[in-house]
C-alpha positions, -999 to +999 in steps of 0.1 A: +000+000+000+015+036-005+025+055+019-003+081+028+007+118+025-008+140+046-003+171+072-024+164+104-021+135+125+021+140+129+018+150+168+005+123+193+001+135+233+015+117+256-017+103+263-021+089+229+016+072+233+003+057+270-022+038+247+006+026+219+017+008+252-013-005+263-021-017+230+016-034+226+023-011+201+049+009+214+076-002+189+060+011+160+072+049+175+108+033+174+098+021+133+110+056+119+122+090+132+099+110+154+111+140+176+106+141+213+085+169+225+081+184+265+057+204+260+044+240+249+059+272+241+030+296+240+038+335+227+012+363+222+028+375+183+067+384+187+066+388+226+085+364+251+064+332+256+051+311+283+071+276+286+039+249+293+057+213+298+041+184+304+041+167+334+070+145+349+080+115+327+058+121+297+064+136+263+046+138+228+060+125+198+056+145+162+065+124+131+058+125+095+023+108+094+026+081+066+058+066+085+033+062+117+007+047+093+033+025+077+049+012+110+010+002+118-005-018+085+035-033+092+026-041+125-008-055+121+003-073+085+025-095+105-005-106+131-006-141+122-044-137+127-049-106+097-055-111+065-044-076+046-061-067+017-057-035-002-094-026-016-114-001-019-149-003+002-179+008-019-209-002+004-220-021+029-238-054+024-274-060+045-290-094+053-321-086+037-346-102+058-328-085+089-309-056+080-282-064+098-245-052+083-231-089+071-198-075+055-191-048+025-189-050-011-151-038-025-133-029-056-097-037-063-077-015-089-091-022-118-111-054-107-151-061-103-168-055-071-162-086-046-181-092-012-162-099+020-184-111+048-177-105+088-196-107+122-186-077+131-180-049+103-152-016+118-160+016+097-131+040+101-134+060+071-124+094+086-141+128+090-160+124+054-173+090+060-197+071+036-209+056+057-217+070+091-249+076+080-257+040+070-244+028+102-261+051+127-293+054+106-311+088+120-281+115+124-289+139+153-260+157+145-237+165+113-204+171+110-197+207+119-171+230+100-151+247+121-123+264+097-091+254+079-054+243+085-023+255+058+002+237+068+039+241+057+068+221+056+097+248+074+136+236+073+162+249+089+140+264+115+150+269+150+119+275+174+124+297+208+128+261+227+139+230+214+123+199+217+091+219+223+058+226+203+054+264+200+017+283+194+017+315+183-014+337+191-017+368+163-044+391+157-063+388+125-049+355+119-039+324+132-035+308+157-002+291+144+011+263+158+057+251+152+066+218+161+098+194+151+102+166+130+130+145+117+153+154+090+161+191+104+118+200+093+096+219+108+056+214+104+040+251+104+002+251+110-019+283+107-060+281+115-081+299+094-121+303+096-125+313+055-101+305+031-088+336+015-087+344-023-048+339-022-034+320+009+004+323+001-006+361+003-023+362+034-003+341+054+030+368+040+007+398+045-012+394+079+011+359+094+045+357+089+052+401+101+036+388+139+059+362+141+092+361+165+120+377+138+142+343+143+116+328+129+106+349+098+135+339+073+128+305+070+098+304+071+096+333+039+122+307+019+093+278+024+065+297+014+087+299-019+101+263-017+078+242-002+040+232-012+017+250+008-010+226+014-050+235+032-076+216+045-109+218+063-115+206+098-145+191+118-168+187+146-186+162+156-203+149+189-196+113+195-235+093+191-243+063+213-239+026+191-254+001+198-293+008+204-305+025+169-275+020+152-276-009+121-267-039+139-232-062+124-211-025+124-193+004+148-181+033+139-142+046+147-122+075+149-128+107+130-160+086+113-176+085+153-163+116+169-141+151+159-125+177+178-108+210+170-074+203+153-053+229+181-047+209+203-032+177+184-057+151+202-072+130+179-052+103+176-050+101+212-090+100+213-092+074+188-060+048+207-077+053+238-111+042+221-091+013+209-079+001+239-111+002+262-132-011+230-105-044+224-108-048+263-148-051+259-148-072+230-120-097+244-147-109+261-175-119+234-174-152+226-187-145+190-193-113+173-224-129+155-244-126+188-257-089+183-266-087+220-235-086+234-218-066+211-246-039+217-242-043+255-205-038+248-212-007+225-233+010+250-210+006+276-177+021+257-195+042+251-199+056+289-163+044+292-143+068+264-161+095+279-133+104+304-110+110+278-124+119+252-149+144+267-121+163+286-091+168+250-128+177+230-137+203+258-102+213+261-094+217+222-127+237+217-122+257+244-082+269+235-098+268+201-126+295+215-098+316+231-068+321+210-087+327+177-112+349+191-107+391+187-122+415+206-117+435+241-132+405+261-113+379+242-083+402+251-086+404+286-095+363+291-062+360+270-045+380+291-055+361+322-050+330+304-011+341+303-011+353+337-022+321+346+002+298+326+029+320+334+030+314+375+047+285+369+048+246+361+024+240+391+001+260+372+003+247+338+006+210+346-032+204+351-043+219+322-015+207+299-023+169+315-058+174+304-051+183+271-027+154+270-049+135+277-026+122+308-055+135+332-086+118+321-112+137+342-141+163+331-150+172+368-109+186+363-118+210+340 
């Protein structure tokens, strides 16, 4: 399979590489190079910053994302239990007499459709899934779009700390958000609401002058070198399976539930969700008996809550703040940075929930 090539999903919170462990799959982060990462450096535009680590023992990782993706379909390609099959799904098959998902019909390059039959069918087609709706049947809620990323490939970039993600809060623009990656590169991210008529432009005219001057070279040479890439992003509240959703399917990832990109927690949502979900299902005997997979549904879905509730809360809410203009958003701003900048014994509980290290709403 090739080797996907994408800008989000490099950065995984040390809560995200917690459940690489639990899952056994902590030696996919030593399959390729990734970069180490303490914390956050958070600036208001060119002014000194606020140094946000995480706490004691724990650190993110940001790697280029088709190397993770790779060091996974390796991984799960040499289960002695997986058959891998590259295909492309094109529906979902239904036992006619009981609507129940049975397995999904699937074209290979080039080839006719062919049906592949399962128990238990896993959609994780991403934000755009086709088939979230087929799944869950009647949608009380629709994916929500919240703005848009440009991200940029940076080299030869040195960032105020090293070893440390760094958000930069402008006005009129932004936020933007500096981290490391192998190879001496630098991933630039800049949030957006409305894509303007000439992005290059706007990130020269209203971005890059904001930004620390250390940082303004480089970043000017790859907005001439590199390929400046854009893409929308999503929310979406998570929706109880396994009472009116189609029975023989669950829904995944970014197909179940999305969160504001900012603070770089999906990946960790979704690994969590895999490792209370493969708990719960350890436990069926067989994934034909509908009843207990819908018991099990109902109660991951209580159970990802924690988690998942508190980085969604969190990531909307830093979302709410640091792109927000006016004299209010100014003055919570401000307090924001008072607050962060007493000290590690204040930043730790918030950067722990965010981490997704701290796993408690009634901590917010």
């Amino acid at each position: 399979m090739a080797k996907p090539d994408r800008m989000v999903a490099e950065l995984l919170q040390p809560g995200g590489v917690m459940s690489l462990k639990q899952l056994g799959l902590e030696s996919c982060l030593g399959a390729f190079d990734s970069s180490p990462l303490s914390g956050f450096y958070v600036m208001r535009g060119a002014d000194n910053g606020i140094y946000a680590p995480f706490p004691e023992g724990h650190e993110a990782r940001a790697f280029e994302h088709g190397a993770f993706v790779m060091a996974l379909r390796d991984r799960a390609r040499r289960a002695p239990n997986v058959e891998f099959i590259e295909t492309t799904v094109t529906a979902l098959l239904e036992n006619e007499d009981t609507n129940r998902i049975i397995g999904v019909s699937a074209c290979k390059t080039g080839g006719q459709p062919e049906a592949y039959f399962a128990d238990l069918v896993v959609v994780a087609d991403g934000g755009l899934s086709k088939f979230r709706t087929a799944v869950l049947g009647h949608m009380p809620y629709e994916p929500s779009q919240m703005g848009y990323l440009a991200g940029l490939i940076v080299k030869d970039l040195t960032l105020p700390v090293a070893k440390c993600a760094t958000m930069i809060v402008l006005k009129r623009a932004g936020p933007v958000v500096l981290y490391e990656l192998p190879n001496n590169e630098c991933r630039m991210l800049v949030e957006f609401k409305e894509p303007p008529p000439d992005l290059k432009e706007h990130i020269l005219r209203d971005v890059v002058p904001q930004l620390p001057a250390s940082l303004r070279a480089p970043i000017l040479n790859a907005l001439e070198t590199s390929r400046l890439r854009r893409a929308p992003h999503y929310y979406l509240p998570s929706m109880k399976q396994g009472e009116s959703s189609k029975a023989g399917a669950l829904l995944m990832g970014d197909s179940l539930n999305m969160r504001h990109p900012l603070t770089a927690g999906g990946m960790t949502v979704a690994l969590n969700d895999a490792v209370i979900l493969s708990d719960l299902l350890a436990d069926i005997e067989s994934f034909g008996n509908w009843n207990e997979v819908s018991a099990v549904l109902r109660k991951w879905h209580h159970l990802r809550k924690p988690l998942a509730s508190t980085i969604n809360t969190m990531s909307m809410s830093w979302a709410g703040l640091f792109a927000a203009e006016g004299e209010a958003f100014d003055i919570m701003q401000d307090g924001a940075f008072k607050f962060f900048g007493k000290g590690p014994e204040y930043s730790e509980e918030p950067m722990a929930l965010a981490a997704g290290i701290a796993k408690s709403p009634l901590r917010l």
